[in-house]
PAZAPA-4460 file (N, C-alpha, C; in steps of 0.05 Angstrom, whole numbers, plus 32768, in hexadecimal, padded with zeros to 4 digits):
% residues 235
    n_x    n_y    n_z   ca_x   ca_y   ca_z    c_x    c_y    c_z   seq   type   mol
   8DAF   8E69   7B40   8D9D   8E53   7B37   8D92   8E59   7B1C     1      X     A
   8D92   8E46   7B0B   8D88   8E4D   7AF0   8D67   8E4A   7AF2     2      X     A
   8D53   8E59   7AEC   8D3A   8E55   7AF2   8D2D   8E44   7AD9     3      X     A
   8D3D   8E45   7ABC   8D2D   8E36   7AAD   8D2B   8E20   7AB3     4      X     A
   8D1D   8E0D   7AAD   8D15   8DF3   7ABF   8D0D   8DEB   7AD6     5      X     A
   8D14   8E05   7ADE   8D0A   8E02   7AFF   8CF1   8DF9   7B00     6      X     A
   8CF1   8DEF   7B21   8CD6   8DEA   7B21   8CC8   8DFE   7B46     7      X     A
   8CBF   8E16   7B3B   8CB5   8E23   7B4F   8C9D   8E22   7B5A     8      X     A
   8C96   8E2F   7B7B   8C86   8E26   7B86   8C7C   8E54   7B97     9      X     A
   8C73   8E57   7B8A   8C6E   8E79   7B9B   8C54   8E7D   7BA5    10      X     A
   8C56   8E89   7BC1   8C39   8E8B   7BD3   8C31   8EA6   7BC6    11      X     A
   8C1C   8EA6   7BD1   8C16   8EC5   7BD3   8C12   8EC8   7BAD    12      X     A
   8C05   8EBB   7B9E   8C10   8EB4   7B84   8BFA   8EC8   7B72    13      X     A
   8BE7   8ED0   7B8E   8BC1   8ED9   7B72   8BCA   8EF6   7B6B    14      X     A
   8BDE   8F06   7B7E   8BDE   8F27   7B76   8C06   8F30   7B83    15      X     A
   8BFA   8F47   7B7E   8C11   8F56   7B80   8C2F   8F4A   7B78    16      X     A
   8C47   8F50   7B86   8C68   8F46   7B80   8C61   8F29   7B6F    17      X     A
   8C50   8F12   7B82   8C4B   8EFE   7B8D   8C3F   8EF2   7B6E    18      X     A
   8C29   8EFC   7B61   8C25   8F01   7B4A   8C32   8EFB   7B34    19      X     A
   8C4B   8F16   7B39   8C65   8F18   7B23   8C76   8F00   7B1B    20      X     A
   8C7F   8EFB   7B35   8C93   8EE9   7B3E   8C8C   8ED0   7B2D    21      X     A
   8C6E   8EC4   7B2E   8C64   8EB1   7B1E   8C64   8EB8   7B05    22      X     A
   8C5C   8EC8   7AF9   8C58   8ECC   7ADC   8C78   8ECE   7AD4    23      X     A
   8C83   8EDA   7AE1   8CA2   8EE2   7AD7   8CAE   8EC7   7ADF    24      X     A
   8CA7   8EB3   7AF3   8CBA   8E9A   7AED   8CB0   8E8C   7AD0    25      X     A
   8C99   8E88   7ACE   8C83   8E7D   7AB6   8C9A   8E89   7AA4    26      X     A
   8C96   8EA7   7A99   8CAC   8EB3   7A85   8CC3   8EA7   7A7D    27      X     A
   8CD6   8EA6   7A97   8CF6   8E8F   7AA0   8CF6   8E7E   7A95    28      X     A
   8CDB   8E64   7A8F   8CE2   8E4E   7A8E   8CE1   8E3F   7AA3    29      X     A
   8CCD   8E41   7ABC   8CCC   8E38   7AD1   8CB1   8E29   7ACA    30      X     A
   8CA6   8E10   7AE0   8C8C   8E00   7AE3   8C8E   8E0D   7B00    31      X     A
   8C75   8E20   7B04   8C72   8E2E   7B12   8C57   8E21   7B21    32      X     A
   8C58   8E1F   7B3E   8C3F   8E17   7B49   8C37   8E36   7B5A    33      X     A
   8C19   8E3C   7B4E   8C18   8E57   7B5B   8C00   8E52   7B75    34      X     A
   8C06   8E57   7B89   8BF7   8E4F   7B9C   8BEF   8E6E   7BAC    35      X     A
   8BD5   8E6F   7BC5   8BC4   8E7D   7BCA   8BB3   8E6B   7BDB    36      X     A
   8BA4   8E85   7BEE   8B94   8E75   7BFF   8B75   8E73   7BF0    37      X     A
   8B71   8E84   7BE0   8B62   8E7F   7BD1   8B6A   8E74   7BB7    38      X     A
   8B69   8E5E   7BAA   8B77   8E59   7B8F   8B66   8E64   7B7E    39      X     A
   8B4D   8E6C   7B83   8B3F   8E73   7B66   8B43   8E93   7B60    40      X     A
   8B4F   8EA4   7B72   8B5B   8EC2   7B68   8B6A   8EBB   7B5C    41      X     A
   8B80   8EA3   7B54   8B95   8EA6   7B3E   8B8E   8EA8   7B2B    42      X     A
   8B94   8EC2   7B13   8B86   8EBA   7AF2   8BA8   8EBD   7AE2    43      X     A
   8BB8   8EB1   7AEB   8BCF   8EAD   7AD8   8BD4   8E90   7ACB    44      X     A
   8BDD   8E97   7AAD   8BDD   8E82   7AA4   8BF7   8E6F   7AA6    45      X     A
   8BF6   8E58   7A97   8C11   8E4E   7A93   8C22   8E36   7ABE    46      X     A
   8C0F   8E3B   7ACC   8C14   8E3C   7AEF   8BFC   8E1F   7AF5    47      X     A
   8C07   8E0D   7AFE   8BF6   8DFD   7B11   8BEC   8E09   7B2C    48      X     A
   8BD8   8E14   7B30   8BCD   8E1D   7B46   8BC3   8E0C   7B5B    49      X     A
   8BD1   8E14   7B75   8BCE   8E02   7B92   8BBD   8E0E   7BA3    50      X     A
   8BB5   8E07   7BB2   8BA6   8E1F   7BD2   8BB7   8E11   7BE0    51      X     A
   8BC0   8E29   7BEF   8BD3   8E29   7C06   8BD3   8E47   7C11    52      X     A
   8BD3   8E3A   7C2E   8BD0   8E54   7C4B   8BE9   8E47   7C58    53      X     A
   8BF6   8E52   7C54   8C0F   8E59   7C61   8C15   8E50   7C82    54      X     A
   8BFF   8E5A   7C8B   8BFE   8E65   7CA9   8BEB   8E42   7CAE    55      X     A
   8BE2   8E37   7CA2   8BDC   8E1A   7CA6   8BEC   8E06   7CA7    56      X     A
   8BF0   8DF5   7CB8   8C08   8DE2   7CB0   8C01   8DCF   7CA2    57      X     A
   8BDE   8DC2   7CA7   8BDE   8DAD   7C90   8BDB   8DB7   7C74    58      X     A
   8BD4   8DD3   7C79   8BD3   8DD7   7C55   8BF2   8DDA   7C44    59      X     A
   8C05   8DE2   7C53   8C25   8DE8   7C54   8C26   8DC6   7C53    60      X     A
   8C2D   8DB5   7C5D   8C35   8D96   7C57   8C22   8D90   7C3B    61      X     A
   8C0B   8D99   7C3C   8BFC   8D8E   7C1A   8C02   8D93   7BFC    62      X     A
   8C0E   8DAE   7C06   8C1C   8DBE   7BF1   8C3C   8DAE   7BF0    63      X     A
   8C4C   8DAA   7C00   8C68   8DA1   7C00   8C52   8D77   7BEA    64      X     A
   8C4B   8D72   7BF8   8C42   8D5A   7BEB   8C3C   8D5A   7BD1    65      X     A
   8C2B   8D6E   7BCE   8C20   8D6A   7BAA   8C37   8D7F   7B9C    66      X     A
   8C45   8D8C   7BA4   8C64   8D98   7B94   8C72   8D8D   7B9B    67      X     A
   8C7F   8D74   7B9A   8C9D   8D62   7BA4   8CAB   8D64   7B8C    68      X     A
   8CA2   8D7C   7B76   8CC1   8D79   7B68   8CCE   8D93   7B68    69      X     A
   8CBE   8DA3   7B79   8CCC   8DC3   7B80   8CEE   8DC3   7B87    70      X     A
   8CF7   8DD7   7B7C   8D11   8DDF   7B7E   8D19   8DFE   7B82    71      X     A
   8D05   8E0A   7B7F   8D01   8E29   7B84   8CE8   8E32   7B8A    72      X     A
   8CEC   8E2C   7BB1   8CE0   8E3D   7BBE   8CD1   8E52   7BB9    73      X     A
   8CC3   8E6A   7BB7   8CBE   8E7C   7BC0   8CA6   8E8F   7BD0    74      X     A
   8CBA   8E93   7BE9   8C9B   8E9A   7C06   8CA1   8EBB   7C00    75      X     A
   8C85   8EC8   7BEE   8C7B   8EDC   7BEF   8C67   8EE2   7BFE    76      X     A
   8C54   8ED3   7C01   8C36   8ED5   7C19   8C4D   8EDA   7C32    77      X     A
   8C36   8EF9   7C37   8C36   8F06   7C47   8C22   8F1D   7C51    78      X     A
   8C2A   8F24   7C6C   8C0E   8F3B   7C6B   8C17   8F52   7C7E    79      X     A
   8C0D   8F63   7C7E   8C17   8F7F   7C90   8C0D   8F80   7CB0    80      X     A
   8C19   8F94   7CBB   8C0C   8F8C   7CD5   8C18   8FAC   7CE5    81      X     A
   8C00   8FA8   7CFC   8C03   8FC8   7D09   8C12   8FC5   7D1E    82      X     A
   8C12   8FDB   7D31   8C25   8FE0   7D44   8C30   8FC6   7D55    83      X     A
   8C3C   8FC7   7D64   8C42   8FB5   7D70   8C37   8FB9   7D8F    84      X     A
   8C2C   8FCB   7D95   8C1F   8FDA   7DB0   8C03   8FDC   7DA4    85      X     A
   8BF9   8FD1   7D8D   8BDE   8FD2   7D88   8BCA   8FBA   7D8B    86      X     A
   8BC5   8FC0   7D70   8BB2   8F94   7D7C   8BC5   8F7C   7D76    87      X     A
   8BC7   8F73   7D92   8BD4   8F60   7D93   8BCF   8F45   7D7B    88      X     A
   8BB4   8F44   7D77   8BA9   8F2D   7D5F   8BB9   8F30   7D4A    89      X     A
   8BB8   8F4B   7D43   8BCB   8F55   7D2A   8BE1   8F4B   7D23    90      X     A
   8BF3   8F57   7D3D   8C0F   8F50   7D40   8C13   8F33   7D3F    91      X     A
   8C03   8F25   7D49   8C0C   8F00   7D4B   8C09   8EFD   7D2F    92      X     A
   8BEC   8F05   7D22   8BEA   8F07   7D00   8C03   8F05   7CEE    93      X     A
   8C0E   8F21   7CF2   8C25   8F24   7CDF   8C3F   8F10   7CE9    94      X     A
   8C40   8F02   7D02   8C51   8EEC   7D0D   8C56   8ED9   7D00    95      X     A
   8C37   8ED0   7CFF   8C2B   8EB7   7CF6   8C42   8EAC   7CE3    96      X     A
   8C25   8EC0   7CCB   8C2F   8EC2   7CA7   8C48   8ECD   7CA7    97      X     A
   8C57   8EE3   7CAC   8C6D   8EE3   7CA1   8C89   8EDC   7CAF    98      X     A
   8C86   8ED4   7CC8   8CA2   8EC7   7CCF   8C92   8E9E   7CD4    99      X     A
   8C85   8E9A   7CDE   8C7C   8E82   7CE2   8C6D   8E77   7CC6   100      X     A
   8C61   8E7B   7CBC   8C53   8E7F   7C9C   8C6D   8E6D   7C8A   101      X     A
   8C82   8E85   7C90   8C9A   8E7E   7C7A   8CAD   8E6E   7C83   102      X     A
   8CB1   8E67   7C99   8CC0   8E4F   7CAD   8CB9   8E37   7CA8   103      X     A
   8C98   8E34   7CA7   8C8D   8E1B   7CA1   8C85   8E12   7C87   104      X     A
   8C93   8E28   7C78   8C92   8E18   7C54   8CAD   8E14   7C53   105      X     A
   8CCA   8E22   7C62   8CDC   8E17   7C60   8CE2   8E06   7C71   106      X     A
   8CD6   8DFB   7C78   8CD9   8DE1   7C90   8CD4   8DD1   7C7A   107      X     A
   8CBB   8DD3   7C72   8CAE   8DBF   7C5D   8CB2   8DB3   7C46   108      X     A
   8CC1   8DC9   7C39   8CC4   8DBE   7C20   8CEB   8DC2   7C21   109      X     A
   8CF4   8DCA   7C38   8D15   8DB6   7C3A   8D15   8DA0   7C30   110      X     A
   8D08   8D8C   7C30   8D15   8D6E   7C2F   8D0E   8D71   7C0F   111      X     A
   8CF4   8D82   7BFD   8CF3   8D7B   7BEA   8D09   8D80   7BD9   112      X     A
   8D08   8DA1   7BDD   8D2A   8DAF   7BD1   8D48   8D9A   7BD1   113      X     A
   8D41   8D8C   7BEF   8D63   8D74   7BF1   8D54   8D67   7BDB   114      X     A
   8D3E   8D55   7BD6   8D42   8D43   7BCA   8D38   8D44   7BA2   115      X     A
   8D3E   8D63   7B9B   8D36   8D68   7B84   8D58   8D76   7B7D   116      X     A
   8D6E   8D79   7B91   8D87   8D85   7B89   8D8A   8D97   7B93   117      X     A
   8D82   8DA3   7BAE   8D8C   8DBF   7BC3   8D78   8DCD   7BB3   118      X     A
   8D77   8DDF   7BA1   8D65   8DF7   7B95   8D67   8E0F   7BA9   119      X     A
   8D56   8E20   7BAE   8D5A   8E3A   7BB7   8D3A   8E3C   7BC2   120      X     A
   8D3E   8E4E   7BDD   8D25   8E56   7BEA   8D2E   8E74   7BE0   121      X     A
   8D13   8E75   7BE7   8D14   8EA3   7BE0   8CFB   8EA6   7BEE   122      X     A
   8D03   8EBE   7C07   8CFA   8EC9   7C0D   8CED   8EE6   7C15   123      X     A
   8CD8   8EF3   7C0F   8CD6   8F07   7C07   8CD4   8F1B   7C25   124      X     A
   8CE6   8F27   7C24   8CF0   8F31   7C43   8CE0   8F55   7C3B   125      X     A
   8CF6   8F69   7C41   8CEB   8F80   7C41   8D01   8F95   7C4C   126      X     A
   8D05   8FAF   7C3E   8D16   8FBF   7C4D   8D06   8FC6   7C68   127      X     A
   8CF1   8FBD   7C74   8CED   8FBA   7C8C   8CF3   8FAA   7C9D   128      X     A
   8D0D   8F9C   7C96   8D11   8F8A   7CA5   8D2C   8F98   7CB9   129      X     A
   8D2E   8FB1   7CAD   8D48   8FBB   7CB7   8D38   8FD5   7CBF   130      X     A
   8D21   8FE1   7CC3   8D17   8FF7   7CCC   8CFD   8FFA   7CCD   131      X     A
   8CF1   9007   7CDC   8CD2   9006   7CEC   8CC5   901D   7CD5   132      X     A
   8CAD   9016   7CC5   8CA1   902E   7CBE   8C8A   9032   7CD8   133      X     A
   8C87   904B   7CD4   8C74   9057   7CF4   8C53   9045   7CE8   134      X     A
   8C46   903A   7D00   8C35   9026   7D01   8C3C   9010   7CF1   135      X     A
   8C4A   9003   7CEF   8C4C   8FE2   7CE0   8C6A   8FDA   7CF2   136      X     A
   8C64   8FDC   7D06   8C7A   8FCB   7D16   8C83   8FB1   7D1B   137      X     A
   8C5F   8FA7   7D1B   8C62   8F8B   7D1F   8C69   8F7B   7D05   138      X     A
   8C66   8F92   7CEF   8C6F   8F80   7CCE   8C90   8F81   7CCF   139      X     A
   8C9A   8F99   7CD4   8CB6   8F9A   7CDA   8CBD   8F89   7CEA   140      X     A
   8CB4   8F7B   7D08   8CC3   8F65   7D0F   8CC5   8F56   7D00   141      X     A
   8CA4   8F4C   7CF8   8CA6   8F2F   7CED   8CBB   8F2A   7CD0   142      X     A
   8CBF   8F41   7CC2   8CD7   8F44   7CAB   8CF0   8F43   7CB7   143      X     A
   8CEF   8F4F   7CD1   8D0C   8F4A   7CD5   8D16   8F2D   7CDB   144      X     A
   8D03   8F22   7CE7   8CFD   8F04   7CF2   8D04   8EF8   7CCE   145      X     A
   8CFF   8EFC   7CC1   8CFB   8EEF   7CA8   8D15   8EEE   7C9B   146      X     A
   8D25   8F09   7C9B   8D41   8F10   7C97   8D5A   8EF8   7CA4   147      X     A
   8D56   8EFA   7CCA   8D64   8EF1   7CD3   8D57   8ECF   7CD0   148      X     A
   8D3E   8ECB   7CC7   8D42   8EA7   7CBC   8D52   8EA5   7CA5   149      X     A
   8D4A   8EB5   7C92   8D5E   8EAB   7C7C   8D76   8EA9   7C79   150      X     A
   8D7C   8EC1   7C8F   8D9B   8EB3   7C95   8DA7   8EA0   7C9B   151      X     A
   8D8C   8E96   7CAF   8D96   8E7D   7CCB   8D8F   8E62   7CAB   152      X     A
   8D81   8E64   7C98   8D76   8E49   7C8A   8D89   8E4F   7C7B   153      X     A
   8D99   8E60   7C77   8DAE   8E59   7C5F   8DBE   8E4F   7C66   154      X     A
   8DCE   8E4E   7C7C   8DE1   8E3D   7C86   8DD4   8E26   7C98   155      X     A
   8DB4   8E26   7C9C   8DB6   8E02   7CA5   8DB3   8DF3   7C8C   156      X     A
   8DAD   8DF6   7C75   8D9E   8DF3   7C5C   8DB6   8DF4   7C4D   157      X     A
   8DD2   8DFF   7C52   8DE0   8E02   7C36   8DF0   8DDC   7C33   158      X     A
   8DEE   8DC5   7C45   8DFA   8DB2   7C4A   8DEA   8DA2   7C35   159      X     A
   8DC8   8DB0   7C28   8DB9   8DA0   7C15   8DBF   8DA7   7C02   160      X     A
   8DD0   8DC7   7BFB   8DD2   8DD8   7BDE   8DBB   8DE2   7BE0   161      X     A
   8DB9   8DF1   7BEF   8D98   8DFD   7BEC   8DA3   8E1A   7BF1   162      X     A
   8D9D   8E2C   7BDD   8DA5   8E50   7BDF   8D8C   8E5C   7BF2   163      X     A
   8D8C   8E64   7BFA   8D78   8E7D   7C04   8D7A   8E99   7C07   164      X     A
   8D64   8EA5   7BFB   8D72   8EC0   7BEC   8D54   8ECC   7BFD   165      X     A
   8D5A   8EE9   7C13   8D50   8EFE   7C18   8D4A   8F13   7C0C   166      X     A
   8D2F   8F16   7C00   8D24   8F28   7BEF   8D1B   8F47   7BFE   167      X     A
   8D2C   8F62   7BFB   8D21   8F74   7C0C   8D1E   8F93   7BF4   168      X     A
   8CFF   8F9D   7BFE   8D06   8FB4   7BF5   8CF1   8FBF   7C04   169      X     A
   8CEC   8FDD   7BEF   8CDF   8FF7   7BFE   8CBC   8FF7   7C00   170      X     A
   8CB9   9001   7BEE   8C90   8FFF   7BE8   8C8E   8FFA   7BC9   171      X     A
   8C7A   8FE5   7BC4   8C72   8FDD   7BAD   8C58   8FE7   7BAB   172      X     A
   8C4E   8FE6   7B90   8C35   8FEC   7B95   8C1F   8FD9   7B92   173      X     A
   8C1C   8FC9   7BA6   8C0A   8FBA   7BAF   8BFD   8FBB   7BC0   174      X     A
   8BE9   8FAC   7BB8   8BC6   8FB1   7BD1   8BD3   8FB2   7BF1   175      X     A
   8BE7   8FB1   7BF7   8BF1   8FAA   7C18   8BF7   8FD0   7C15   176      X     A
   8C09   8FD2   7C08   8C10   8FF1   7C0A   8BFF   9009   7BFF   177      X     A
   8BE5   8FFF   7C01   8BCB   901D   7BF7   8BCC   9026   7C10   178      X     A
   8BCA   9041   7C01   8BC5   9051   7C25   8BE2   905E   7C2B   179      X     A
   8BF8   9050   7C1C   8C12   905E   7C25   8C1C   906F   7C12   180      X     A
   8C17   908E   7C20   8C2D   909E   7C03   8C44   909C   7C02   181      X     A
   8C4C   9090   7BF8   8C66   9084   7BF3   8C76   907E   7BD6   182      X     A
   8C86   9083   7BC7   8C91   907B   7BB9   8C8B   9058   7BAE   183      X     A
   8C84   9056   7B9A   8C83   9033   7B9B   8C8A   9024   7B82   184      X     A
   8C92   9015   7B8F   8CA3   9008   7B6D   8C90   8FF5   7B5D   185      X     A
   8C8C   8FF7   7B4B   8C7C   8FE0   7B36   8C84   8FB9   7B3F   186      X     A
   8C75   8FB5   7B47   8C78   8F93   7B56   8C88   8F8C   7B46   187      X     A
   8C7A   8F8A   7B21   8C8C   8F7B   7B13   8CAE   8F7C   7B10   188      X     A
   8CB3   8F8C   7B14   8CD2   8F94   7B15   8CE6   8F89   7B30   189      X     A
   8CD0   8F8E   7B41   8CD8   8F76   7B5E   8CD8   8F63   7B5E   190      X     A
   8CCB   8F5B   7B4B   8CC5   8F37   7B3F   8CE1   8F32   7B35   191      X     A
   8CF0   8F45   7B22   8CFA   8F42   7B09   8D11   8F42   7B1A   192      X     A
   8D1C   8F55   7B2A   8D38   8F59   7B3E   8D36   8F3D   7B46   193      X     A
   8D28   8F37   7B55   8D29   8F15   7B6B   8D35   8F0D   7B5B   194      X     A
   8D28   8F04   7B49   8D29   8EEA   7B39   8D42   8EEC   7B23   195      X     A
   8D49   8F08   7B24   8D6C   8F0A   7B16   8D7F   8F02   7B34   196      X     A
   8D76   8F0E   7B48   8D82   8F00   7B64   8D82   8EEA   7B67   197      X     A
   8D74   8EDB   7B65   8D6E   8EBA   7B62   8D83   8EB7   7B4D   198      X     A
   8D85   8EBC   7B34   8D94   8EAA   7B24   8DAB   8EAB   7B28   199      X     A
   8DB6   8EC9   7B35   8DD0   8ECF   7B3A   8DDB   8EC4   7B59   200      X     A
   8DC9   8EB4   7B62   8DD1   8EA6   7B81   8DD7   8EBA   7B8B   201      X     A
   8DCA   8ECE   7B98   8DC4   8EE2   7BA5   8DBC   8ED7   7BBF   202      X     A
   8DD7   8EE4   7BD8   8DC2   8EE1   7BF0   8DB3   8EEE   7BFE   203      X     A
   8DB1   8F0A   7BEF   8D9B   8F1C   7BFC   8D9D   8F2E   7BDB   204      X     A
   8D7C   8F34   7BDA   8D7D   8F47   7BC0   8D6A   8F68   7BD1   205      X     A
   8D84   8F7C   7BCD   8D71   8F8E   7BD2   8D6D   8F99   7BC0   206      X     A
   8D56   8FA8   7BBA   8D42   8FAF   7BA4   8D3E   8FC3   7B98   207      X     A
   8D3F   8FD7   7BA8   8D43   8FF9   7BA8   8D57   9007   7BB6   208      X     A
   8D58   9023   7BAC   8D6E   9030   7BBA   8D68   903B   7BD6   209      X     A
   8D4B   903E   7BDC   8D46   903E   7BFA   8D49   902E   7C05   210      X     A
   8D44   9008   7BFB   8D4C   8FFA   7C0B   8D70   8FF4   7C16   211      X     A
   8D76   8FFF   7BFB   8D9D   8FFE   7BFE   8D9E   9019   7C1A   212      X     A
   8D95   9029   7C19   8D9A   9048   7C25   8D94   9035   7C4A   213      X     A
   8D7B   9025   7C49   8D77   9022   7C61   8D88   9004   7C6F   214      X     A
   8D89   8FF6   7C5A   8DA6   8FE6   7C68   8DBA   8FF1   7C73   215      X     A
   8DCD   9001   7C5C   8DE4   9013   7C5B   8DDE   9026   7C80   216      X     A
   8DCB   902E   7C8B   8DC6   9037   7C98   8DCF   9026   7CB5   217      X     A
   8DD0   900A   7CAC   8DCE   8FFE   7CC9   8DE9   8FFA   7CDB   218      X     A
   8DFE   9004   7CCA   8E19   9006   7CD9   8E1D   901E   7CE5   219      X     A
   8E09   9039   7CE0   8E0B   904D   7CE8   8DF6   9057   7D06   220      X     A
   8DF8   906D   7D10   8DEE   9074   7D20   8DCD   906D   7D1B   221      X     A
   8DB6   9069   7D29   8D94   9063   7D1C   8D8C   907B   7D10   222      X     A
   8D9A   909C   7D2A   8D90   90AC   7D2B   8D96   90BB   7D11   223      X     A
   8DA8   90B1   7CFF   8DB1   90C3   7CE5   8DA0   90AC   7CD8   224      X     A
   8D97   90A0   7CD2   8D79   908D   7CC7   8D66   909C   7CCB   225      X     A
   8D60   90A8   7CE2   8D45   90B0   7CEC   8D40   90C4   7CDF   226      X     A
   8D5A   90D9   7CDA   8D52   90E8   7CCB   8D4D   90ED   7CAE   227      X     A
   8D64   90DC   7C9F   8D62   90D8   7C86   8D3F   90CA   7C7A   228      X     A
   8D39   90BA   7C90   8D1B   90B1   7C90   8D09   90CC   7C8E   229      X     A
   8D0F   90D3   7C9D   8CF0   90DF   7CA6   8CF1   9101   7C89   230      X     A
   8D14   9100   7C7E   8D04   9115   7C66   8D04   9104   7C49   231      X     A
   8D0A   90EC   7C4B   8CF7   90D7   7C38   8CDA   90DD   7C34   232      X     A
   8CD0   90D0   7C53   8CB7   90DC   7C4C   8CAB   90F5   7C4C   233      X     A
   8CB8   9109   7C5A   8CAF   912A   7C50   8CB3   9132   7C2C   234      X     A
   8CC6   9123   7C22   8CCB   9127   7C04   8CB8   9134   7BF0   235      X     A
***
């Protein structure tokens, strides 16, 4: 998909990847609508700013209404979440927003994408969608949940010309990942991969070489994962 001209639509728009993604379509040559549940944390320029909560359906139909000329998707709003044997509130939390959240903007703004020329959804998935980090279980479902939609929307969705491209990687360093020693990649550069994924009709962009290491992993035994994991993080 060529992004100059585009006309994009990204959640999660006031910080982190989510942030990038906007300023770096703005860069492209995109009319970028940057949306948030708070609209007044956005301070980027050049972006028509929306409020939108994801996890609301009438605010999700308000947003598809006042953007009817979107052609590029993009569901970054998201949020982390603890065990799956822990607080249950939690776990529905991370349900919600990141498998239900992102279902109901691509429910929503399908008919706009048919009727602006197919365009492309992107969704921002996670090399957790293919492996559990210890306490964030319930985020690893809901990514994997996110993985296996994009699959399932690219083939009900490809009869409009609509691409859908699965965004996955390792730790960025954003306000979700404080607290984790971890290796982390600079958002903007995650911004910058997608969105070369996007132009190159990419149906899955992985991001890092841990995220390649932990795909690559899934034809093999878990238990030769488990290990290669666990002196990652002893490193």
């Amino acid at each position: 998909m060529n992004i100059h001209g585009a006309t994009a639509l990204v959640t999660g728009a006031n910080r982190g990847i989510g942030r990038h993604l906007a300023a770096q379509l703005v860069e492209r040559g995109a009319k970028v609508y940057a949306t948030a549940r708070r609209p007044e944390s956005i301070d980027l320029g050049g972006v028509e700013v929306l409020a939108l909560d994801i996890s609301d359906p009438d605010s999700v139909a308000a947003a598809a209404r006042l953007a009817g000329d979107v052609n590029l998707l993009v569901n970054n709003a998201g949020i982390g979440g603890g065990a799956l044997l822990g607080d249950l509130q939690a776990v529905r939390a991370a349900l919600d927003v990141n498998f239900w959240g992102t279902l109901s903007m691509a429910r929503a703004f399908a008919p706009v994408l048919a009727a602006n020329g197919g365009g492309a959804i992107v969704n921002l998935a996670s090399s957790a969608s293919w492996f559990v980090f210890p306490g964030s279980s319930a985020y690893a479902v809901s990514k994997a949940a996110v993985w296996s939609m994009s699959k399932a929307l690219r083939q009900e969705l490809a009869g409009q010309g609509t691409l859908v491209t699965s965004v996955h990687l390792g730790a960025a360093d954003t306000d979700m990942m404080k607290g984790y020693d971890v290796p982390k990649m600079d958002p903007a550069d995650v911004a910058r991969i997608t969105l070369d994924g996007v132009e190159a009709d990419a149906f899955e962009v992985v991001v890092d070489e841990f995220t390649e290491m932990v795909k690559a992993s899934l034809s093999k035994d878990p238990r030769e994962f488990d290990k290669q994991f666990h002196q990652f993080l002893n490193a």
